[in-house]
N, C-alpha and C positions, 0 to 999 in steps of 0.2 A: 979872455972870457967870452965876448960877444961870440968869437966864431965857432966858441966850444957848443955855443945853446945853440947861436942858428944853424951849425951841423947837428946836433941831438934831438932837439924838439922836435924837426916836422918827423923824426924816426920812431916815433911815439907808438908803433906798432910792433915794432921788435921788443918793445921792453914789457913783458905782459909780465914775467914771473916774479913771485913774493921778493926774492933773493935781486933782483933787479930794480924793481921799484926800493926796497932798502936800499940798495948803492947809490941811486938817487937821490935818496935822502941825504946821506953822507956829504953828495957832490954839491946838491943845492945849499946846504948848511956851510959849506968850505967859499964856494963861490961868497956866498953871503956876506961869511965873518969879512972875504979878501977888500969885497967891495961893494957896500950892498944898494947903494943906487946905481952904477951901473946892472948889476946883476937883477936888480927890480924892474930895470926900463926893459932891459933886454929882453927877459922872459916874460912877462905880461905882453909885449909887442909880440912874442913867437906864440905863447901861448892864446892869443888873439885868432891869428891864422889857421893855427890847429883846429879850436873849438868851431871856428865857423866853416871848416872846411868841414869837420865830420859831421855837421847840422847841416849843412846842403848837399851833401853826398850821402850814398849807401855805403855803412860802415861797418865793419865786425864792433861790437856790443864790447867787447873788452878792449878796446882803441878808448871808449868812452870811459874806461872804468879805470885804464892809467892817467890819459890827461885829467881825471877826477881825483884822484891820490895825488898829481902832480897839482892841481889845484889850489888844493886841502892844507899839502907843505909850503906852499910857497904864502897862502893865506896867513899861515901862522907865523912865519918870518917876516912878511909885511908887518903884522901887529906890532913888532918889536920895536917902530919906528913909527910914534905918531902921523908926521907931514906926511910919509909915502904911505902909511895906512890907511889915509881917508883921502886916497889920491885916485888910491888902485880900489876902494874898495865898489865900490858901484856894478865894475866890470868882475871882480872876483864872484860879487852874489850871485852875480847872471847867468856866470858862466857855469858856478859850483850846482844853480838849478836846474839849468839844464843840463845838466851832465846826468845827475841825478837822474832825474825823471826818465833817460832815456835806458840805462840800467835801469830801471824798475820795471818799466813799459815792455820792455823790447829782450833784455834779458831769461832765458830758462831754467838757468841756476840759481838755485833758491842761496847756494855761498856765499854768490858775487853778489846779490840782492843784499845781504845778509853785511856783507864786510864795507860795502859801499856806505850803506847807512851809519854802518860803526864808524867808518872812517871820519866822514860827514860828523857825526855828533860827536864826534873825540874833537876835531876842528872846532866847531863851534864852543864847546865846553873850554877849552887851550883860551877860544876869542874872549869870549865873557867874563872868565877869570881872572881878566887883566886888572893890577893892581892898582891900577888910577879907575875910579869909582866912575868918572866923568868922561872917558874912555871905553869902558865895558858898559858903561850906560846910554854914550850915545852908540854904538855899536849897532845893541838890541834893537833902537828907535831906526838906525840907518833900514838895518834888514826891514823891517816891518813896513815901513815907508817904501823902499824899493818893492817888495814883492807884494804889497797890495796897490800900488798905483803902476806897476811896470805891464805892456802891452808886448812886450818883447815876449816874456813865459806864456805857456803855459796854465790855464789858470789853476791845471791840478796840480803842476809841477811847485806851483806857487803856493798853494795850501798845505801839498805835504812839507814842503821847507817850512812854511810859517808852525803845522807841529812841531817838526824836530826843534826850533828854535823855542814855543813855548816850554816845551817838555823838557830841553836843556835847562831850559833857566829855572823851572822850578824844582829840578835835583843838584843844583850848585850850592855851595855854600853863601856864597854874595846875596849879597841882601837887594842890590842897585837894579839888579835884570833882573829880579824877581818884582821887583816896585816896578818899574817900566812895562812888563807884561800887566801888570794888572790897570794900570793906568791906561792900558792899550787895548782894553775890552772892546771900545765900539769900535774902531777901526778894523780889528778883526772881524766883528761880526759883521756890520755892514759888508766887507768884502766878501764873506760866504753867504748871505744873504742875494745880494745881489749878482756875485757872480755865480756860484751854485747853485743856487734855486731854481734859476731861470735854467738852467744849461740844458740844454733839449737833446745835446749828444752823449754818448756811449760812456758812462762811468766806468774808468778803468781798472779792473781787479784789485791792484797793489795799492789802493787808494786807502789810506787810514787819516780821518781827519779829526783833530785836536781841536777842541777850546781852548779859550787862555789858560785854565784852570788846569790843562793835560787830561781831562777826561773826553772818553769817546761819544761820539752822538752823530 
């Protein structure tokens, strides 16, 4: 298993087509069931390499848009398993924002724009709807923590994640990430307050930013 990923992953450029990223779903799902703490350490370590190679290099825009589908799948097979869920998860949000952001920004197809974000919020929706309350609760509280105190993102990379996350949770059924957002009013807004307001550089087109509430402003 180890040397099936560290041969595949850093190839993350040859696998751009729909039909392709599926069959990795397939693989990553198989790997999983076979073993899925090896298979966890393994690929959050390759997928590590990947993301920080294409974030300091010039890269084609759709390298970014598979290691983000790869992301996305591997996120929600983590959840399966509390201990390795909130092992890997720190690095999964980091990586899942910047990847984002760099399809949004850098991207010319309105598709890939378009399926990115669906993927992204089908991901987070899968996270939240986890059936331990206490789980899908501290989830919500992880992300929001992470991307308004993280220096690593972004700060727009970090607000449009912080919508898709409020905007998930208030079309779920779960009652838990809908409490946790609303509980989580000032730390949002402090965070757009002080890092928005002030920002003195270039706001970036594909910028849509959410209240807790999921309304625009």
């Amino acid at each position: 298993m180890t040397v099936t990923l560290d041969f595949l992953i850093p190839k993350y450029a040859a696998f751009t087509t729909r039909q392709l990223l599926s069959a990795f779903h397939l693989l990553f799902d198989g790997l999983y069931e076979f073993n899925k703490k090896t298979f966890l350490s393994t690929i959050v370590r390759e997928l590590d390499i990947a993301v920080t190679r294409i974030t300091t290099k010039v890269n084609a825009v759709g390298n970014s848009f598979t290691l983000l589908d790869w992301v996305n799948h591997v996120f929600v097979l983590a959840s399966k398993d509390n201990e390795n869920f909130m092992k890997y998860l720190p690095d999964l949000v980091l990586w899942q924002t910047i990847l984002l952001h760099q399809i949004l920004s850098e991207s010319h197809k309105v598709g890939m724009k378009h399926s990115a974000l669906s993927s992204t919020q089908s991901c987070l929706k899968r996270l939240f709807e986890q059936e331990e309350n206490l789980v899908s609760g501290n989830t919500v509280e992880s992300y929001i923590k992470l991307l308004t105190g993280s220096s690593k993102v972004h700060i727009f990379a970090a607000a449009v994640m912080l919508g898709l996350v409020s905007r998930t949770c208030k079309r779920i059924e779960k009652d838990v990430p809908r409490q946790v957002i609303e509980l989580s009013k000032q730390p949002f807004y402090d965070f757009f307050i002080k890092s928005l307001v002030g920002y003195k550089g270039r706001i970036p087109g594909y910028v849509m930013v959410l209240d807790p509430l999921g309304n625009k402003f």
